[in-house]
PQR file of N, CA, C, O and H, with PARSE charges and radii, in Angstrom:
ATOM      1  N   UNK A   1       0.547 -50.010 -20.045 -0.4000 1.5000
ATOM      2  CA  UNK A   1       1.903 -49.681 -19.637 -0.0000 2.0000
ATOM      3  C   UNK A   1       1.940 -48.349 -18.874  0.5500 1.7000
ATOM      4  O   UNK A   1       2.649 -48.217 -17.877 -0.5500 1.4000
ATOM      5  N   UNK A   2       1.098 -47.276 -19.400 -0.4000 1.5000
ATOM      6  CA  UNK A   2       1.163 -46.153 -19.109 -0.0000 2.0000
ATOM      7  C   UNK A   2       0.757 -46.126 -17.303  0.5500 1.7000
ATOM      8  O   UNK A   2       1.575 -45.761 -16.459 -0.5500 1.4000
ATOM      9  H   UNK A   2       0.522 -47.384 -20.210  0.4000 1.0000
ATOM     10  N   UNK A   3      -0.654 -46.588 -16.977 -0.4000 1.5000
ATOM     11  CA  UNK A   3      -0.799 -46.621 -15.286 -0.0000 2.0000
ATOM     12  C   UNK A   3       0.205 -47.719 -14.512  0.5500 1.7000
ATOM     13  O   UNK A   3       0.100 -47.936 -13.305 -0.5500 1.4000
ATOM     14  H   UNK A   3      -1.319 -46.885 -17.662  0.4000 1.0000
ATOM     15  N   UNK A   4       1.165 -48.364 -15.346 -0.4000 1.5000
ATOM     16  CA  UNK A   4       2.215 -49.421 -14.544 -0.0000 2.0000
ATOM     17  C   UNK A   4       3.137 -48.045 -14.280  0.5500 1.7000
ATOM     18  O   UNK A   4       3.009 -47.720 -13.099 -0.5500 1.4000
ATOM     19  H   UNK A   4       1.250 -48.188 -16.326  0.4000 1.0000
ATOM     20  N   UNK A   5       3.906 -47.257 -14.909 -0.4000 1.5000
ATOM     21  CA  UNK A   5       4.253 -45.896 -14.780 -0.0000 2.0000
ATOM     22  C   UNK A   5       4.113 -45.156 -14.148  0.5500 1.7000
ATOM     23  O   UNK A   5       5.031 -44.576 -13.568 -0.5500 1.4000
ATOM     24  H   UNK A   5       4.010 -47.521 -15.868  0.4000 1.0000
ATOM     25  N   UNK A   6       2.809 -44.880 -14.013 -0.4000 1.5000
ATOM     26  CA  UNK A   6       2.596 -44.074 -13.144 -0.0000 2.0000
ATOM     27  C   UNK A   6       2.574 -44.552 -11.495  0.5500 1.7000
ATOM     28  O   UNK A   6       3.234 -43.975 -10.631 -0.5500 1.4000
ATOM     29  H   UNK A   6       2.063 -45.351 -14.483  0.4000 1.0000
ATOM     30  N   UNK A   7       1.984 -45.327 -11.328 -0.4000 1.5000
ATOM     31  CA  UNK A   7       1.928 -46.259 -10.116 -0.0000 2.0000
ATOM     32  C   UNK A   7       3.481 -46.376  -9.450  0.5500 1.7000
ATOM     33  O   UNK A   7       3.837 -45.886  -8.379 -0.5500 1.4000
ATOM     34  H   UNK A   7       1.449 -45.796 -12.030  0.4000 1.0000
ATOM     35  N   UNK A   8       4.041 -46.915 -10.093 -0.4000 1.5000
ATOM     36  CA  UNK A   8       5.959 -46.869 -10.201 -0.0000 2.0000
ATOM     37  C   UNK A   8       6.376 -45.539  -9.614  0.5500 1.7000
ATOM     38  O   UNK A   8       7.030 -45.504  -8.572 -0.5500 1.4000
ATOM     39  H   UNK A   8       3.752 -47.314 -10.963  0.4000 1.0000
ATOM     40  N   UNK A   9       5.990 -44.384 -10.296 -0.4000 1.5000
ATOM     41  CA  UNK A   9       6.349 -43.016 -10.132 -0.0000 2.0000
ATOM     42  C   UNK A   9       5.734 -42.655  -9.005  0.5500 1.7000
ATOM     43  O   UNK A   9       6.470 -42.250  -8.105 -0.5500 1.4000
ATOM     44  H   UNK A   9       5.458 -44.413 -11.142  0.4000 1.0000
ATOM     45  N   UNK A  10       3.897 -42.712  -8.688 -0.4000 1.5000
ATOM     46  CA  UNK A  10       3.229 -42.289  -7.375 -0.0000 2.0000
ATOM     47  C   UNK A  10       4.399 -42.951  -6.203  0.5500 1.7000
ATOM     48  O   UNK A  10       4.887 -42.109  -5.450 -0.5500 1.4000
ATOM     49  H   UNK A  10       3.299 -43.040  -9.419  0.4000 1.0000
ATOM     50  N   UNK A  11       4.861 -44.406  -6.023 -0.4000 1.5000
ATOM     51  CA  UNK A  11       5.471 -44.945  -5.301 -0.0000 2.0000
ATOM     52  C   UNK A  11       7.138 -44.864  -4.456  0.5500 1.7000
ATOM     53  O   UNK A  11       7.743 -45.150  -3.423 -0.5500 1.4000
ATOM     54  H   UNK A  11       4.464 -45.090  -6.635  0.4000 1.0000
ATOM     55  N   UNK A  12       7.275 -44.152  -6.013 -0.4000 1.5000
ATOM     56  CA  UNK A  12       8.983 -43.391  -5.640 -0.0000 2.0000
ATOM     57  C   UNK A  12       8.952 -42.065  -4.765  0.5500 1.7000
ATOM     58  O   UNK A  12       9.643 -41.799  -3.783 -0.5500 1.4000
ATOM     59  H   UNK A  12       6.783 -43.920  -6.853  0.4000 1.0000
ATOM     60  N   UNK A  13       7.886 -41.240  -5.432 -0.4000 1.5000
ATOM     61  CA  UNK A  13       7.523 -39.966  -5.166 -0.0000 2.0000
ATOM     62  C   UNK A  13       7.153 -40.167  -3.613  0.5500 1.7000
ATOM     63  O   UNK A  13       7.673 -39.389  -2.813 -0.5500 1.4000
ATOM     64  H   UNK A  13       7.324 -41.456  -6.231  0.4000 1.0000
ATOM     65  N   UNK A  14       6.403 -41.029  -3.205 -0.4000 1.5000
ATOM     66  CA  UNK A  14       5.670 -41.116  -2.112 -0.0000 2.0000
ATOM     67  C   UNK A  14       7.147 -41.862  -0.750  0.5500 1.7000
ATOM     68  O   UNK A  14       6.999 -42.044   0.458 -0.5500 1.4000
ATOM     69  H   UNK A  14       5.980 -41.661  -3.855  0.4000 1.0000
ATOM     70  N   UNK A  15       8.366 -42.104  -1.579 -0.4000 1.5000
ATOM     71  CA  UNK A  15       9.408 -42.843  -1.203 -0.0000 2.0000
ATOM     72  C   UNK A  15      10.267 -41.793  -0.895  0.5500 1.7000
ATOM     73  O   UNK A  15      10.286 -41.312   0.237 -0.5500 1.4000
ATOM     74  H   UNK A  15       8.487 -41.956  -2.560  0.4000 1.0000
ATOM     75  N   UNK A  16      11.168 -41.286  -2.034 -0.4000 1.5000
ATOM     76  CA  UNK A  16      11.465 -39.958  -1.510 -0.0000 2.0000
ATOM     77  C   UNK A  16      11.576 -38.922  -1.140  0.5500 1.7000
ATOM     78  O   UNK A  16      12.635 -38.323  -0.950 -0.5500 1.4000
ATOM     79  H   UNK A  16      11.152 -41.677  -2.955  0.4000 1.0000
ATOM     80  N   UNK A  17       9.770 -38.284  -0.868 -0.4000 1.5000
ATOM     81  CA  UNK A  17       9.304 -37.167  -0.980 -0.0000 2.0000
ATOM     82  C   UNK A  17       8.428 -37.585   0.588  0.5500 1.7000
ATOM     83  O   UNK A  17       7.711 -36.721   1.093 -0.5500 1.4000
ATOM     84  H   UNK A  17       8.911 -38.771  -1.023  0.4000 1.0000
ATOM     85  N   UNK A  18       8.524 -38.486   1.025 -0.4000 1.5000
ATOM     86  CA  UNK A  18       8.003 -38.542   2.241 -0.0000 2.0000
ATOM     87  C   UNK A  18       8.625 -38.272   3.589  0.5500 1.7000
ATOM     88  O   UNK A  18       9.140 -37.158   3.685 -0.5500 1.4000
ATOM     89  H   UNK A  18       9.106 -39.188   0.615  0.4000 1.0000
ATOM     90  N   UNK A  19       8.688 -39.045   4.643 -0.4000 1.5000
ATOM     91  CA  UNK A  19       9.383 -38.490   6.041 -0.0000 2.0000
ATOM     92  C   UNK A  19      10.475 -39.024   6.004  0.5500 1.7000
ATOM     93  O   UNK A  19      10.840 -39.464   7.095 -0.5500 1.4000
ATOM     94  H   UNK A  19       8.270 -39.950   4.566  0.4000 1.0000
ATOM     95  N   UNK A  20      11.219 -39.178   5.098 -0.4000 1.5000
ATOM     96  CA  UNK A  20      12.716 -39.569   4.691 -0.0000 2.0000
ATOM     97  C   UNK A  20      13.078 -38.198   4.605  0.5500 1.7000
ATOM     98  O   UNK A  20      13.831 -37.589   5.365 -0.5500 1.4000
ATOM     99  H   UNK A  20      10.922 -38.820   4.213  0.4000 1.0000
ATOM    100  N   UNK A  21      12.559 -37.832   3.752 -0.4000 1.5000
ATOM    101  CA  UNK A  21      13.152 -36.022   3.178 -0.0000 2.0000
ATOM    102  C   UNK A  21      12.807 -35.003   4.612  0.5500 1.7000
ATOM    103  O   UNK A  21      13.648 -34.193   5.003 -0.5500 1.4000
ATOM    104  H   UNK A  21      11.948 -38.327   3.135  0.4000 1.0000
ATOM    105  N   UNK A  22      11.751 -35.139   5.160 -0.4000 1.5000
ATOM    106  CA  UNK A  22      11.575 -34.245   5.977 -0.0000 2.0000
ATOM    107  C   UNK A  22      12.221 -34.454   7.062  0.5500 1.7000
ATOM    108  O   UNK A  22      12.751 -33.432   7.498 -0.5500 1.4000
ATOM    109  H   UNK A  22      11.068 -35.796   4.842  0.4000 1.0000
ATOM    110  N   UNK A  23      12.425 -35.613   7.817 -0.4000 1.5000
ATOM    111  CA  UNK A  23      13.502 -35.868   8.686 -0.0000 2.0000
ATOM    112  C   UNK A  23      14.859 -35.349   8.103  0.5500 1.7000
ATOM    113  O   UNK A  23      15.705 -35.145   8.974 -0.5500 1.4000
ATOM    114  H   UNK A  23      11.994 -36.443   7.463  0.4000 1.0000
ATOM    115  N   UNK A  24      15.258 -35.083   6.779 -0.4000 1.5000
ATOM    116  CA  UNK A  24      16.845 -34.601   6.478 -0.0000 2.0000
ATOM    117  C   UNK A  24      16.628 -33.015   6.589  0.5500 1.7000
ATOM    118  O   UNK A  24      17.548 -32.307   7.000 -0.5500 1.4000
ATOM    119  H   UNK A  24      14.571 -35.249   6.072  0.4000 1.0000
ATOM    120  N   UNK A  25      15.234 -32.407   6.167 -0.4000 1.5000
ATOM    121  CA  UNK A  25      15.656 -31.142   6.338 -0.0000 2.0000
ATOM    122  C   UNK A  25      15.250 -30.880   7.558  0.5500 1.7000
ATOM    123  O   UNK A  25      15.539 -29.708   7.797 -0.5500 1.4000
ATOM    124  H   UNK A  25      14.487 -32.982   5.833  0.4000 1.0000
ATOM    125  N   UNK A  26      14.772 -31.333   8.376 -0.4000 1.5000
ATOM    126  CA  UNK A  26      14.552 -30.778   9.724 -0.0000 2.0000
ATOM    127  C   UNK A  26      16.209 -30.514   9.998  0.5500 1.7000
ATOM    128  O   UNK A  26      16.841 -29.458   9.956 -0.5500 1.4000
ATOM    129  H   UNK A  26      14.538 -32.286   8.182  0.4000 1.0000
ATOM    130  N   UNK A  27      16.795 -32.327  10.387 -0.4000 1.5000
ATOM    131  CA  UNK A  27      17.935 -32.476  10.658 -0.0000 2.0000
ATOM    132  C   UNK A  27      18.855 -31.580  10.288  0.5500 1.7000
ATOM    133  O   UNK A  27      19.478 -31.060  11.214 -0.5500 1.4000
ATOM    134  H   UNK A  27      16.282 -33.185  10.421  0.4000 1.0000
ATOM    135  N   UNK A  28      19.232 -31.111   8.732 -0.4000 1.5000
ATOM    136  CA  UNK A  28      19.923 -30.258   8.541 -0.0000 2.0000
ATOM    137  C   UNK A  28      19.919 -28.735   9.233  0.5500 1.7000
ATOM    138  O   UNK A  28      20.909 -28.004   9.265 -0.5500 1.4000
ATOM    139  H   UNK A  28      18.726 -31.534   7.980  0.4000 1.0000
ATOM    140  N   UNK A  29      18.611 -28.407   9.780 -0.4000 1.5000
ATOM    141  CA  UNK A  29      18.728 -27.213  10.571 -0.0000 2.0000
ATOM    142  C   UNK A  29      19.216 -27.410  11.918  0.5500 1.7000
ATOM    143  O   UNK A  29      19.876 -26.590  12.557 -0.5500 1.4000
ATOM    144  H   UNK A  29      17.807 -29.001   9.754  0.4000 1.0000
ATOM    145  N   UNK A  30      18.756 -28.830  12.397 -0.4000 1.5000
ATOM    146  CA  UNK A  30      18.920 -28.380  13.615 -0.0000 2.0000
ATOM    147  C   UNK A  30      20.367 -29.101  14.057  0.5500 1.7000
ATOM    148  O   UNK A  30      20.883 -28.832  15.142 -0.5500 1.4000
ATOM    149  H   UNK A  30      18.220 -29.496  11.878  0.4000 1.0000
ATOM    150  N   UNK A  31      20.711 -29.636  13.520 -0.4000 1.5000
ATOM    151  CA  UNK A  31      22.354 -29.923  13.944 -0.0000 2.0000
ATOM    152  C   UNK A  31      23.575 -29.315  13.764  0.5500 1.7000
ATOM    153  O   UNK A  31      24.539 -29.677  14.439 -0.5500 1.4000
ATOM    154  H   UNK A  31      20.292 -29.855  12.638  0.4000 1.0000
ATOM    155  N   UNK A  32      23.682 -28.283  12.800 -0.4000 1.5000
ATOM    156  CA  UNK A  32      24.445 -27.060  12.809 -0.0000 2.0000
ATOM    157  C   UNK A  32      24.229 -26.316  14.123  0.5500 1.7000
ATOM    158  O   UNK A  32      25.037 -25.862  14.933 -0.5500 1.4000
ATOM    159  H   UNK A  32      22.900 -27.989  12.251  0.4000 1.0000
ATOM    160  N   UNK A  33      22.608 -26.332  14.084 -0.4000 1.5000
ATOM    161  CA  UNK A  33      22.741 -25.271  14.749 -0.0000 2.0000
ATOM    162  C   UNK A  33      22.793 -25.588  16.764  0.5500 1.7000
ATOM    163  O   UNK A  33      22.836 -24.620  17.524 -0.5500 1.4000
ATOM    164  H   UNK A  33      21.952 -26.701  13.426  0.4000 1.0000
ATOM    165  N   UNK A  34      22.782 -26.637  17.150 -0.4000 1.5000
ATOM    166  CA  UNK A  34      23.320 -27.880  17.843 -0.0000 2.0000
ATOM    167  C   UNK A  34      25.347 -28.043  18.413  0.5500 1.7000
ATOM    168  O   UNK A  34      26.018 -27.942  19.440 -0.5500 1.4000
ATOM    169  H   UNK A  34      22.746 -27.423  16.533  0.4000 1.0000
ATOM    170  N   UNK A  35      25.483 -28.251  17.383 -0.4000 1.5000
ATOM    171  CA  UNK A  35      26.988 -28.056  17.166 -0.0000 2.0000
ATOM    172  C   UNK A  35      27.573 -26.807  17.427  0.5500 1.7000
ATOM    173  O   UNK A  35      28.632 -26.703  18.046 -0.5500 1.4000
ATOM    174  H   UNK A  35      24.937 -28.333  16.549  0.4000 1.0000
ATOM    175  N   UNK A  36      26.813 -25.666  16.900 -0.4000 1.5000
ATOM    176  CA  UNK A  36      27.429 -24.228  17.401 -0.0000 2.0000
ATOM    177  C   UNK A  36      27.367 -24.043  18.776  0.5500 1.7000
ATOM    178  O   UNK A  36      28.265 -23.448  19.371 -0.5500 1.4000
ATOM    179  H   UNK A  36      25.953 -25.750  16.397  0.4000 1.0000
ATOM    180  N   UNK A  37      26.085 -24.641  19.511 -0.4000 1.5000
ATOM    181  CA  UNK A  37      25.691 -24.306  20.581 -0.0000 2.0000
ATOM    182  C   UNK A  37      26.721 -24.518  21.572  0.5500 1.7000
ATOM    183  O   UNK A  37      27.226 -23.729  22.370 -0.5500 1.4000
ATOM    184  H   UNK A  37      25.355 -25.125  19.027  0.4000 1.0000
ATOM    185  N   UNK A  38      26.999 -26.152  21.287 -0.4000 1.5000
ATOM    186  CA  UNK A  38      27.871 -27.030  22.129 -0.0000 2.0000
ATOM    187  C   UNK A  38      29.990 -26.266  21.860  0.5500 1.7000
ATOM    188  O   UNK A  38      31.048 -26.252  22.489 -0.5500 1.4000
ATOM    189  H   UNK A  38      26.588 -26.793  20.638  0.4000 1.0000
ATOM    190  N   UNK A  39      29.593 -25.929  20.915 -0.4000 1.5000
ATOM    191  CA  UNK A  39      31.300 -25.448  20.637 -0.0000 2.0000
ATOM    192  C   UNK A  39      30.915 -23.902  21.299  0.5500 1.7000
ATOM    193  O   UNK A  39      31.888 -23.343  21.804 -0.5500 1.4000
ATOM    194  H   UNK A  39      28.734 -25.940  20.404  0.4000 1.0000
ATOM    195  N   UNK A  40      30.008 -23.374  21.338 -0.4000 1.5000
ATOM    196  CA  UNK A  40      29.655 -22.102  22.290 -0.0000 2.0000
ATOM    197  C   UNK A  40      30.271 -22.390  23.589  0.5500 1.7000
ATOM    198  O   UNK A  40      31.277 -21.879  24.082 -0.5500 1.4000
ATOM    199  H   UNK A  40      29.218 -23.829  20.927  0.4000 1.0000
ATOM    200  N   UNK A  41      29.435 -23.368  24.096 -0.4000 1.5000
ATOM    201  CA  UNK A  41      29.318 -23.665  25.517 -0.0000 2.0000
ATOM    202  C   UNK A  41      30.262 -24.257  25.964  0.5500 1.7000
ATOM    203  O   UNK A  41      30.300 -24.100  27.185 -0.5500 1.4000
ATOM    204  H   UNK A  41      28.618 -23.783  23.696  0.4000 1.0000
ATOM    205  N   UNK A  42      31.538 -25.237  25.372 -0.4000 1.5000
ATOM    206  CA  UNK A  42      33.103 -25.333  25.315 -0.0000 2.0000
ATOM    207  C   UNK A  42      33.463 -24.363  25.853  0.5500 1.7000
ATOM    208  O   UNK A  42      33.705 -24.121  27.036 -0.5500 1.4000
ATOM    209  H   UNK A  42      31.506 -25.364  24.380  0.4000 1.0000
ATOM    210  N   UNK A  43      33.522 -23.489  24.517 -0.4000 1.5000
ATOM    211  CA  UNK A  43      34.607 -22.365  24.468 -0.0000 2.0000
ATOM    212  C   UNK A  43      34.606 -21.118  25.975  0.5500 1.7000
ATOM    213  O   UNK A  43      35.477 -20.469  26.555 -0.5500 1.4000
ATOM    214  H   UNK A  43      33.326 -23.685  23.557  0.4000 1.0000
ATOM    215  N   UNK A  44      33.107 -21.290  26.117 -0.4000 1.5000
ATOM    216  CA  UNK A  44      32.683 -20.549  27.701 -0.0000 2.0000
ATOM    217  C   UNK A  44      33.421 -20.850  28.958  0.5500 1.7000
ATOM    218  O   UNK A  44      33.983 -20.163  29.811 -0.5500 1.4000
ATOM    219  H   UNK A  44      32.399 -21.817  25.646  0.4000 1.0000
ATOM    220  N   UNK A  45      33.128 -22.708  28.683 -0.4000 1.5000
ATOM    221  CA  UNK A  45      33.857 -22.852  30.321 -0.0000 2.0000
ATOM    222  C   UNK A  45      34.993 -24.017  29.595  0.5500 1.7000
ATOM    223  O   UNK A  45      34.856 -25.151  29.137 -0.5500 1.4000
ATOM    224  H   UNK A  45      32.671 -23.266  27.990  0.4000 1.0000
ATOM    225  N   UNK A  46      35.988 -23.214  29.739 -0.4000 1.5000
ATOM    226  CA  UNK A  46      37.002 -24.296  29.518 -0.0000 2.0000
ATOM    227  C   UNK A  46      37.462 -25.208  30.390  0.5500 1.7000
ATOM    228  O   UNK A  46      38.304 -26.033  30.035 -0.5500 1.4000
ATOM    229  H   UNK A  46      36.099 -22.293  30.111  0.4000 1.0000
TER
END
């Protein structure tokens, strides 16, 4: 039972800890900072 467990767990881990997660934190930096740019560059030339 115990390596059915673990196997289960390597598989989740490897699920949400893979380029799912790293694509969100990239994303989270760079679309704030994206959005400021563009409401910058608005507000410049109206």
């Amino acid at each position: 039972m115990l390596p059915w467990i673990q196997t289960a767990n390597s598989f989740v881990n490897n699920l949400v800890w893979g380029l799912p997660t790293m694509v969100c934190i990239i994303g989270v930096g760079l679309l704030p900072g994206t959005v400021v740019k563009l409401i910058k560059e608005y507000q410049d030339n109206p």
